[in-house]
N, C-alpha and C positions, 0 to 999 in steps of 0.2 A: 326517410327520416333516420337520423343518428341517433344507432341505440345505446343504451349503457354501459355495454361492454365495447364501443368503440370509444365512448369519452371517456373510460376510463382509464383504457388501454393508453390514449392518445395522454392523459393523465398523466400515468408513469413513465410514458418515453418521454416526456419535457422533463417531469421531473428525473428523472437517470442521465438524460444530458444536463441538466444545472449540476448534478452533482458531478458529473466529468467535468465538467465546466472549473469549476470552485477546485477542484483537487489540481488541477492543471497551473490555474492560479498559486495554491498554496506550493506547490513543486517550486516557483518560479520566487514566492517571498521569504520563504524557508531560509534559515541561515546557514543550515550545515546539511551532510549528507543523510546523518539517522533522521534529522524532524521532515526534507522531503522525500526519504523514503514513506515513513509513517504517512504525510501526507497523502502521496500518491496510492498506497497499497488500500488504505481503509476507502477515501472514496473513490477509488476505480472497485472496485470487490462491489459496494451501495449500487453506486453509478451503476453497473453492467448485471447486477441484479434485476432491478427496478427498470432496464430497456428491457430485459429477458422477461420478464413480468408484465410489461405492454403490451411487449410483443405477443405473449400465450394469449390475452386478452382479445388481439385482434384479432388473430389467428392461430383458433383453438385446435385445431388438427394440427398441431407445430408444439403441442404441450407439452408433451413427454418427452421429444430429443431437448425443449428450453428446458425443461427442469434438470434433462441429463447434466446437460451442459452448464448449469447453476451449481450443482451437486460438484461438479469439478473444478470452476471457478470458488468455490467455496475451501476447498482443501490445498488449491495450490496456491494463491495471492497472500494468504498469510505466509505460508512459506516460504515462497521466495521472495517476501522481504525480510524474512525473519533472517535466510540466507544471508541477504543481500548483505544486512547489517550488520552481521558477523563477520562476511569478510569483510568490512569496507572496518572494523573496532582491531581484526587482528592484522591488518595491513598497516595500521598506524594513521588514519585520516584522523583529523583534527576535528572534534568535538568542538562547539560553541560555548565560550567564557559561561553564558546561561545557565548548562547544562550542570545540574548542581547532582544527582544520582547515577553513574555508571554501575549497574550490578556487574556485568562482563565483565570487568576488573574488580569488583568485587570478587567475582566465583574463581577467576582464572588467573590471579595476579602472576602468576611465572610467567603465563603465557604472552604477558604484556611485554615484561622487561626480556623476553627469547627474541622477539620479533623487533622488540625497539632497536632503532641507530645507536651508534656511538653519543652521536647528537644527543638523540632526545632521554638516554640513559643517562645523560650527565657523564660520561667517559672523556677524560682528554685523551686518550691514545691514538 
């Protein structure tokens, strides 16, 4: 018989694949590169939680290296998309018409017009 901690193990790992699932998706309808990174980083981080979290459920001797390994899925998925976004804002990619708040150029506006083209500065030279 299937105990509780096997259906609900088995629980989270559906549910942590729907949510790769959906993030995979949103990656793919996304318009520009900051909303599929956003995309990508919040539900793969959920996503890979919630199998890590099934996974200790089904097999509890495997708890503490899943939790290690949550613990640092935790601290570096925000960051490197925090990275990612920054370089992809001072490299010059094109934002979506949408996108009505940039704080980056809010905080660092030299940093925009250093790194802009002739082009996109407005320079005829």
């Amino acid at each position: 018989m299937v105990g509780f901690f096997d259906m609900f193990g088995g629980f989270l790992l559906v549910a942590g694949a729907s949510f790769l699932f959906f993030g995979g998706l949103g990656v793919l309808r996304m318009p520009d590169i900051y909303n599929r990174i956003q995309a990508g980083a919040k539900t793969t981080t959920l996503g890979t939680l919630l199998i890590l979290s099934g996974a200790a459920f089904l097999h509890p001797d495997w708890t503490l290296k899943l939790l290690l390994i949550g613990l640092f899925l935790l601290f570096t998925n925000p960051l490197s998309s925090q990275v990612l976004a920054r370089a992809a804002h001072r490299g010059g990619i094109e934002k979506t018409a949408e996108t009505m708040v940039d704080k980056l150029a809010e905080d660092f506006p030299d940093s925009i017009a250093k790194n802009a083209s002739p082009k996109q500065s407005g320079d005829k030279s």
